[in-house]
C-alpha positions as CSV (number, residue, x, y, z in Angstrom):
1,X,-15.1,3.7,-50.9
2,X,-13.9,7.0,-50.7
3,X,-16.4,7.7,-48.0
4,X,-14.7,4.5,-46.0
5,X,-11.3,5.9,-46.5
6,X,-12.3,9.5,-45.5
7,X,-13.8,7.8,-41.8
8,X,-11.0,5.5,-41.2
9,X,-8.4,8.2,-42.0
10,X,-10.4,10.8,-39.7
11,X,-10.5,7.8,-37.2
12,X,-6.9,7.3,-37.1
13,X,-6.0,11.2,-36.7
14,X,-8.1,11.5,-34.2
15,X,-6.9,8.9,-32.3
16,X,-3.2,10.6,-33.2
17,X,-4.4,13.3,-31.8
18,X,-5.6,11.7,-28.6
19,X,-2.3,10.0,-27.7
20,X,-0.6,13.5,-28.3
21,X,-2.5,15.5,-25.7
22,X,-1.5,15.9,-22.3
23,X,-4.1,13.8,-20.2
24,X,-3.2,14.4,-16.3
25,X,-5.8,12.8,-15.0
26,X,-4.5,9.7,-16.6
27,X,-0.7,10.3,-15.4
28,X,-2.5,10.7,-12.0
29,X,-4.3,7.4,-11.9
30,X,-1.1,5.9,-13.3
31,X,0.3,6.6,-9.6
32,X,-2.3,4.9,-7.7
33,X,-3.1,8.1,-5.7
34,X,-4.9,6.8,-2.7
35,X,-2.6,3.9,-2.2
36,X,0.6,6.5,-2.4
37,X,-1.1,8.3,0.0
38,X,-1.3,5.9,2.1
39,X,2.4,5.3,1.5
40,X,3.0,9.3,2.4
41,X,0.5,9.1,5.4
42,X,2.0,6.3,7.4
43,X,6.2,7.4,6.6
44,X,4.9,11.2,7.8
45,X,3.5,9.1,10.9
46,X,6.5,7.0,11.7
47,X,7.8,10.6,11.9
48,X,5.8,12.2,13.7
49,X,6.0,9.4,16.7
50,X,9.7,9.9,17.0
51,X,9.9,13.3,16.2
52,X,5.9,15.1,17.3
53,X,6.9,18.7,17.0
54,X,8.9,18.5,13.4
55,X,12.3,19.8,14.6
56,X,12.9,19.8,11.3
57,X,10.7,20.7,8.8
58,X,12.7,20.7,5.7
59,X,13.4,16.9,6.4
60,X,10.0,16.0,6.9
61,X,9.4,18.3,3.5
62,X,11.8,15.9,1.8
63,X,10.8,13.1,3.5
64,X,6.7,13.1,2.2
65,X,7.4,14.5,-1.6
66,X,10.1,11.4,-1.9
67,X,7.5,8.9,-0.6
68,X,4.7,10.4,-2.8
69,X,7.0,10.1,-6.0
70,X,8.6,6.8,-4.9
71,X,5.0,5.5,-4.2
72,X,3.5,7.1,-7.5
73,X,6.3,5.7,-9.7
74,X,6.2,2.2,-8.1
75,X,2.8,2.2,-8.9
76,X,3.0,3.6,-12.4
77,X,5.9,0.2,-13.0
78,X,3.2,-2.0,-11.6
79,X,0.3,-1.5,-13.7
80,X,2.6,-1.0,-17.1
81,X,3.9,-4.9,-15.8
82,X,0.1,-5.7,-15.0
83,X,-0.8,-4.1,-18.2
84,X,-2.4,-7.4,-19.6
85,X,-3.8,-8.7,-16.0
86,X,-5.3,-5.3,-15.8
87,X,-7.5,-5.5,-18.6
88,X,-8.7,-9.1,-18.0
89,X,-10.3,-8.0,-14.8
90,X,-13.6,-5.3,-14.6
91,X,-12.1,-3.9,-11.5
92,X,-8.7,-2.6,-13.0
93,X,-10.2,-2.6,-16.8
94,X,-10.4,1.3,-16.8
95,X,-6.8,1.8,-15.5
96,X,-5.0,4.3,-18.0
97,X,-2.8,1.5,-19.7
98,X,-6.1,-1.2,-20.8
99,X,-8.0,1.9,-21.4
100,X,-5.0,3.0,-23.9
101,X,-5.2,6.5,-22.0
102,X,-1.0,6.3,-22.2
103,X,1.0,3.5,-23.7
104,X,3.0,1.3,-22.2
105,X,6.4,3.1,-23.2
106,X,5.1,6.4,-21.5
107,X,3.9,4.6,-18.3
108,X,7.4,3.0,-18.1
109,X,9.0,6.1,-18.9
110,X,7.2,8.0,-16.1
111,X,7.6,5.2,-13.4
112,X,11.6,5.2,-13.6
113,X,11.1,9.1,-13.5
114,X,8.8,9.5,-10.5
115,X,10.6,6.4,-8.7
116,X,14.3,7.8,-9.5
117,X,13.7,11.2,-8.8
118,X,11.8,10.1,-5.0
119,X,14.6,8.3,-4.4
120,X,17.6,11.5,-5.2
121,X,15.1,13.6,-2.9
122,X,15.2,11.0,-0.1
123,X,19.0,10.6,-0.4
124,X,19.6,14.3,-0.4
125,X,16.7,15.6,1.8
126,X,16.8,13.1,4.7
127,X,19.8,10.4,4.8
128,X,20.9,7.4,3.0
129,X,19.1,4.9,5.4
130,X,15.4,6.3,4.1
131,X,16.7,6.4,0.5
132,X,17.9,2.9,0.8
133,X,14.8,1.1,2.7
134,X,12.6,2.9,0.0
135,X,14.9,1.6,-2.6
136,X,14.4,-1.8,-0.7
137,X,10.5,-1.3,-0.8
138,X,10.5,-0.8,-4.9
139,X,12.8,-3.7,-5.4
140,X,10.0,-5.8,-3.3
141,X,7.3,-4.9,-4.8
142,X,8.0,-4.5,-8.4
143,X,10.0,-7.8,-8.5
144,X,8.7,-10.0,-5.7
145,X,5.2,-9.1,-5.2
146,X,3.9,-8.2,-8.6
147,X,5.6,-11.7,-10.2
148,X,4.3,-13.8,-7.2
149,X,1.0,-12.8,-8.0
150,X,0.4,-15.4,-10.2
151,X,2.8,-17.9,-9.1
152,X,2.0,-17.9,-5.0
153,X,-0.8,-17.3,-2.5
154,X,2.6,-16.3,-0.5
155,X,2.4,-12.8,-2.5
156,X,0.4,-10.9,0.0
157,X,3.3,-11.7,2.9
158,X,6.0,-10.2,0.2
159,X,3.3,-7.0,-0.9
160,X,2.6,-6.5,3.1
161,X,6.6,-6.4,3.5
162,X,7.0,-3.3,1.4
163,X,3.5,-1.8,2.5
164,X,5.2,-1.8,5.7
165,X,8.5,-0.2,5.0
166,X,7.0,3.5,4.8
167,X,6.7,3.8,8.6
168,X,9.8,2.6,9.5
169,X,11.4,5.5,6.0
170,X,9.5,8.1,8.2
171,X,11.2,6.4,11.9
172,X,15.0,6.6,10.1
173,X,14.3,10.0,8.2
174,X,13.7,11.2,11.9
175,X,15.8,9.0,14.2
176,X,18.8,8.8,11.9
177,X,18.8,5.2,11.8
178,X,16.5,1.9,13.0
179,X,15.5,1.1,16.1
180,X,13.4,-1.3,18.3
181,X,10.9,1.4,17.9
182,X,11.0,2.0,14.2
183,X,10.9,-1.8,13.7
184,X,7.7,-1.9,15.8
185,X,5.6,0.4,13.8
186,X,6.7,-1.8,10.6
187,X,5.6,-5.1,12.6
188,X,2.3,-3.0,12.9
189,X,1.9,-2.2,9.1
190,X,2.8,-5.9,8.2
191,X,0.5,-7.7,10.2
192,X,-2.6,-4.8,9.7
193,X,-2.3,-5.4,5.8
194,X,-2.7,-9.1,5.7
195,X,-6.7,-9.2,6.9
196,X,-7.4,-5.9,5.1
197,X,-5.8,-7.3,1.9
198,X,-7.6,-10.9,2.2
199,X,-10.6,-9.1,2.3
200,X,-9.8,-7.6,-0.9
201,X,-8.5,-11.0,-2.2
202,X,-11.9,-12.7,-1.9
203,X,-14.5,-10.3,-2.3
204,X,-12.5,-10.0,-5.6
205,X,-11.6,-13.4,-5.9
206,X,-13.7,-13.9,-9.2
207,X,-11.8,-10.9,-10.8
208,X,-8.5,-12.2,-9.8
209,X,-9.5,-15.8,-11.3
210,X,-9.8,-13.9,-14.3
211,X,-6.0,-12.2,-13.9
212,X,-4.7,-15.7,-13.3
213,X,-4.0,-14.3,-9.9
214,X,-3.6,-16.8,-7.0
215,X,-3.9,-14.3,-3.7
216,X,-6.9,-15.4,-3.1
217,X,-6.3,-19.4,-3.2
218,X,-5.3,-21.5,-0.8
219,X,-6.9,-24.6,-2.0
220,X,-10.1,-24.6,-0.6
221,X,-13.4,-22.6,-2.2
222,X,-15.3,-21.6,0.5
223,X,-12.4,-19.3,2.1
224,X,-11.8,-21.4,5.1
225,X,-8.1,-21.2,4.9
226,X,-7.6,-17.4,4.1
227,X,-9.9,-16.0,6.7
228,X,-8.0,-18.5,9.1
229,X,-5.0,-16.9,8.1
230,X,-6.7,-13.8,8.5
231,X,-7.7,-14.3,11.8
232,X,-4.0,-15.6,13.3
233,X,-2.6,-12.0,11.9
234,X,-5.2,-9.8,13.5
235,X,-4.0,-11.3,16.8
236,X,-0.1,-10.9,15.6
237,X,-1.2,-7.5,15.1
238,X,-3.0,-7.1,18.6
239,X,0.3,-8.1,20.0
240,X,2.2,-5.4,18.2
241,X,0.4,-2.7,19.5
242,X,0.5,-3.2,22.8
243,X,4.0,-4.9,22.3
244,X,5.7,-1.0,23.1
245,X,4.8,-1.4,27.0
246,X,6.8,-4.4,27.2
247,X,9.6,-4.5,24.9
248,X,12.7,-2.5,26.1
249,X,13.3,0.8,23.7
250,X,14.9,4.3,23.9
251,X,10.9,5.3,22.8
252,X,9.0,6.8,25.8
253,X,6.5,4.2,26.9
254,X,2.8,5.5,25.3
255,X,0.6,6.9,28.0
256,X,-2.7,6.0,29.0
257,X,-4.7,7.4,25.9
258,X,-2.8,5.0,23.3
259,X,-3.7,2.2,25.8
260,X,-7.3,2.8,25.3
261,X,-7.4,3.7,22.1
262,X,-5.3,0.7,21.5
263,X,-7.7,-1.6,23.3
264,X,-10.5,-0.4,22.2
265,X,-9.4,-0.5,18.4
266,X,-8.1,-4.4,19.0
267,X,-11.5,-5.8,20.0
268,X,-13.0,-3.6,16.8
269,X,-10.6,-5.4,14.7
270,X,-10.8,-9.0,16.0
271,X,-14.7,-9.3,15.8
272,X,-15.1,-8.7,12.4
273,X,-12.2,-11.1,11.7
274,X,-13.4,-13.5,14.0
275,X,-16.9,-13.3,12.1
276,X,-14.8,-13.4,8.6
277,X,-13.5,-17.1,10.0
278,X,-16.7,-18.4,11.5
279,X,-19.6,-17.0,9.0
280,X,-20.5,-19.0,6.0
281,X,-21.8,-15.9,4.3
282,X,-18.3,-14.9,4.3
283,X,-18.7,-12.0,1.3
284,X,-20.4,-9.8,4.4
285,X,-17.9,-10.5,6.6
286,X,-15.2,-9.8,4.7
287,X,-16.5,-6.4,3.6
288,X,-17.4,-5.7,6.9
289,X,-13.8,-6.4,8.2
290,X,-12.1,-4.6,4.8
291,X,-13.9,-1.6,6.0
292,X,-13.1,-1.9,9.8
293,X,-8.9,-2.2,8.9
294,X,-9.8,1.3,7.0
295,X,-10.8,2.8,9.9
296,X,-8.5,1.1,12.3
297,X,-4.9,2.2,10.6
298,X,-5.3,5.9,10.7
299,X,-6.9,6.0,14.4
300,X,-4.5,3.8,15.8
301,X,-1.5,5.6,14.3
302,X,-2.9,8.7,14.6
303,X,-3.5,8.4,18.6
304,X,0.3,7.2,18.9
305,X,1.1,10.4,17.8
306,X,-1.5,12.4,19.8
307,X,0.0,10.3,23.0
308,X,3.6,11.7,22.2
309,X,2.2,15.1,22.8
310,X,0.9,14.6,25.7
């Protein structure tokens, strides 16, 4: 008995112990590091387009560490609401908070930390119009996206909307304020997200079953309907791109490069999604096309930057 007591009290001190140590690589996971990238890679971008040779570097300084910790805390605030969803699913079942890396008081407390303190550096460091679109892009996704999760296959449009705010920070933090320009570049982000992210919805859509998550649903069960959808916004997002050379803006019309790039890129994009809505063995297709809108973003984007050197 004493023996029992001895293990379970050794147990619990340990375990004491183990919630009192500082764990980064747990606070790091917590902010979803690849995805706030992403969030820091595209705002530096919409930048960079308006503004190639960084005029001002101390602005663009403020401008990528208020995304990161916007990003990182927005994330954090998500998975401490998700914390349940999380550990019903094996793909998000060794995130910090269903692992019990951190608890759910610390992950909240970190979130409104990293989001509030992204937000003063914003306000301070670039100008009230990127501090209040980045405000606009937390209110979105913590409190439309995340609860629409498991209420409406509409969830992705509202998650795509604040994925594609970061672009358009970057365009204001440069510009000053929107433009027909700035607007494109989020028309751009909106409409790459939604194939890359139904991708994601039904390779995983077994996993998100198991969340009570409805992105992947849209009441049929061979994916007919979703890789539709996936197919209308890959041309939306064709006529993005090349929407620049015939929409009137104070933006200098890209050059030849971005118009081959652009081409090129399009026809890399639409065959996979074409093959997403035709194939029956849509499992292939769709991780063919996720990984295709991985390699699209960044060489897209980053050849409308090259073109604005040249």
């Amino acid at each position: 008995m004493n023996l029992i007591k001895s293990i379970t009290a050794g147990q619990g001190s340990s375990s004491i112990a183990h919630e009192k140590s500082f764990d980064f690589s747990a606070y790091f996971e917590l902010t979803k590091p690849r995805l706030s990238l992403l969030s820091v890679f595209t705002a530096a971008l919409g930048f960079l387009v308006h503004d190639p040779l960084i005029s001002d570097l101390s602005t663009f300084f403020c401008l990528s560490l208020g995304t990161a910790l916007a990003a990182g805390g927005a994330a954090a605030l998500n998975q401490w609401m998700e914390r349940k969803e999380d550990a019903l699913m094996v793909r998000t079942s060794g995130r910090p908070l269903p692992a019990k890396l951190l608890s759910p008081q610390v992950a909240l407390c970190f979130g409104i930390a990293l989001s509030s303190i992204g937000l003063l550096i914003l306000g301070w460091g670039t100008n009230f119009w990127a501090m209040g679109f980045t405000f606009a892009t937390l209110l979105i996704y913590l409190f439309l996206y995340t609860p629409l999760k498991k209420r409406s296959v509409f969830a992705i449009e509202m998650g795509a909307v604040a994925g594609a705010l970061p672009p358009l920070i970057g365009w204001v933090a440069a510009a000053g304020s929107p433009s027909v320009f700035g607007w494109i570049l989020f028309g751009i982000l909106f409409t790459w997200q939604m194939p890359h992210f139904m991708a994601i919805a039904w390779n995983f859509r077994d996993d998100y079953s198991k969340g009570g998550f409805k992105l992947h649903l849209f009441g049929d069960e061979n994916g007919y309907l979703l890789s539709r959808k996936s197919l209308i916004y890959s041309f939306l997002l064709t006529a993005f791109v090349f929407s620049p050379f015939f929409i009137e803006s104070s933006q200098k019309v890209p050059g030849s490069l971005y118009l081959f790039f652009a081409t090129l890129l399009s026809v890399y994009l639409i065959l996979p999604a074409f093959s997403f809505f035709t194939n029956e063995n849509r499992d292939k297709s769709a991780r063919r096309l996720f990984f295709v809108t991985i390699i699209y973003l960044p060489l897209l984007l980053a050849t409308l930057v090259i073109d604005r050197y040249l």
